[in-house]
C-alpha positions as a printed NumPy array, in Angstrom:
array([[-11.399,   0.157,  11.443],
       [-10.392,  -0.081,   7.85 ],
       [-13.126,  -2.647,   6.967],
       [-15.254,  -0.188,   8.895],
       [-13.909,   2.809,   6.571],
       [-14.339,   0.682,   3.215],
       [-17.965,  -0.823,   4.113],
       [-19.634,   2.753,   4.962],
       [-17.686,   4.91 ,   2.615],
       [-15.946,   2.906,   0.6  ],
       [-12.547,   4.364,   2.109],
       [ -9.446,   2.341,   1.45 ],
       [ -6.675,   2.653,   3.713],
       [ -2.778,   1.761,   3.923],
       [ -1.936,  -0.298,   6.843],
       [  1.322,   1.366,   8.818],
       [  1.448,  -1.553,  10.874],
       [  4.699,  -4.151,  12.433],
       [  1.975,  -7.067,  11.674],
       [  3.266,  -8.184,   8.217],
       [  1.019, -11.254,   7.679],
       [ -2.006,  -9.228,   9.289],
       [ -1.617,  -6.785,   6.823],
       [ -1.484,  -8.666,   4.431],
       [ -4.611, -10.724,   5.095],
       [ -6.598,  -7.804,   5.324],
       [ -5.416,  -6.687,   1.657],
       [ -9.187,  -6.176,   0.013],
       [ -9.458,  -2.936,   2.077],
       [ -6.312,  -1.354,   1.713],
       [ -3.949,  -0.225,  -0.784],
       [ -0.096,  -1.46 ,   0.381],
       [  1.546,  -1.757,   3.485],
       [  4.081,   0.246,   5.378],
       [  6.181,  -1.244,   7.892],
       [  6.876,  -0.044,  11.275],
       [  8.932,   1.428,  12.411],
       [  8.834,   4.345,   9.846],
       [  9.769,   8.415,   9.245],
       [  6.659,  10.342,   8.815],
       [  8.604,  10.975,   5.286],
       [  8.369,   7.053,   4.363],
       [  4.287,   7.817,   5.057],
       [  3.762,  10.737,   2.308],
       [  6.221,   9.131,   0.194],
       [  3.965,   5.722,   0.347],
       [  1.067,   7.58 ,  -0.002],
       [  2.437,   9.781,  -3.473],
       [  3.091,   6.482,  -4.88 ],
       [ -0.011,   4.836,  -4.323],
       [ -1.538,   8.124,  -6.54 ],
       [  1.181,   7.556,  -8.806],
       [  0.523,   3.883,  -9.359],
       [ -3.163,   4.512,  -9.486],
       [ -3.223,   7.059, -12.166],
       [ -0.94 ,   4.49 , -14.066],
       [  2.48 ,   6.541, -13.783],
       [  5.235,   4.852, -12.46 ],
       [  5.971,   6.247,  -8.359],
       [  9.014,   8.518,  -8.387],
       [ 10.304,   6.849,  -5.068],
       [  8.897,   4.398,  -3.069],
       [  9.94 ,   4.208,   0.699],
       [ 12.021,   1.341,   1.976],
       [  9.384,  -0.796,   3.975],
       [  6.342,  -0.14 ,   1.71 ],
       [  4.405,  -2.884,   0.221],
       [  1.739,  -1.816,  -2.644],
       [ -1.215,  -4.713,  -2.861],
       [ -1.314,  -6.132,  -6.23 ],
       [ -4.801,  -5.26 ,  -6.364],
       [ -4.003,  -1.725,  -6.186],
       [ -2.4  ,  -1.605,  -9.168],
       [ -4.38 ,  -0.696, -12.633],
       [ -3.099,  -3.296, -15.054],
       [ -0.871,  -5.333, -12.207],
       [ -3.87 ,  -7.73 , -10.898],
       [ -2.792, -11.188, -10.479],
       [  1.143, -10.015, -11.351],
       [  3.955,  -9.726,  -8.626],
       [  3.995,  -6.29 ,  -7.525],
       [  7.707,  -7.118,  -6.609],
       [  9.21 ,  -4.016,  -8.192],
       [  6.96 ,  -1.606,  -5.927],
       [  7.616,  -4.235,  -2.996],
       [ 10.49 ,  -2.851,  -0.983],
       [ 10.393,  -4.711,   2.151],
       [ 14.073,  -4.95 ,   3.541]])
């Protein structure tokens, strides 16, 4: 569905999935990764820092279990994205 999203509209998504690695692999259409099982808080919190990061700020919280891509990162591409990573 996301590829789906990204080749018609050019949509990107953020996978809320328990499939780590499959996530992961599918990181050229989506901006990060939240894991499952998560608080619909965790969700709007992922997706305020992904706007955050995007606009170049740094996110005022990111939720425990959120992964953002490197990619989606102005300024971050090809750097660990470790201190947005909080996958515990």
């Amino acid at each position: 569905m996301a590829r789906e999203l990204f080749a018609r509209w050019g949509l990107v998504a953020i996978f809320a999935s328990g499939e780590t690695l499959a996530a992961r692999q599918a990181q050229d259409v989506a901006l990060g990764y939240l894991r499952k099982p998560y608080e619909m808080a965790a969700l709007l919190q992922s997706v305020e820092a992904m706007e955050a990061l995007r606009a170049g700020s740094a996110p005022r919280q990111v939720p425990q279990g959120f992964e953002a891509f490197p990619h989606a990162q102005p300024g971050r591409r090809g750097e660990s994205s470790a201190s947005f990573r909080r996958l515990a």
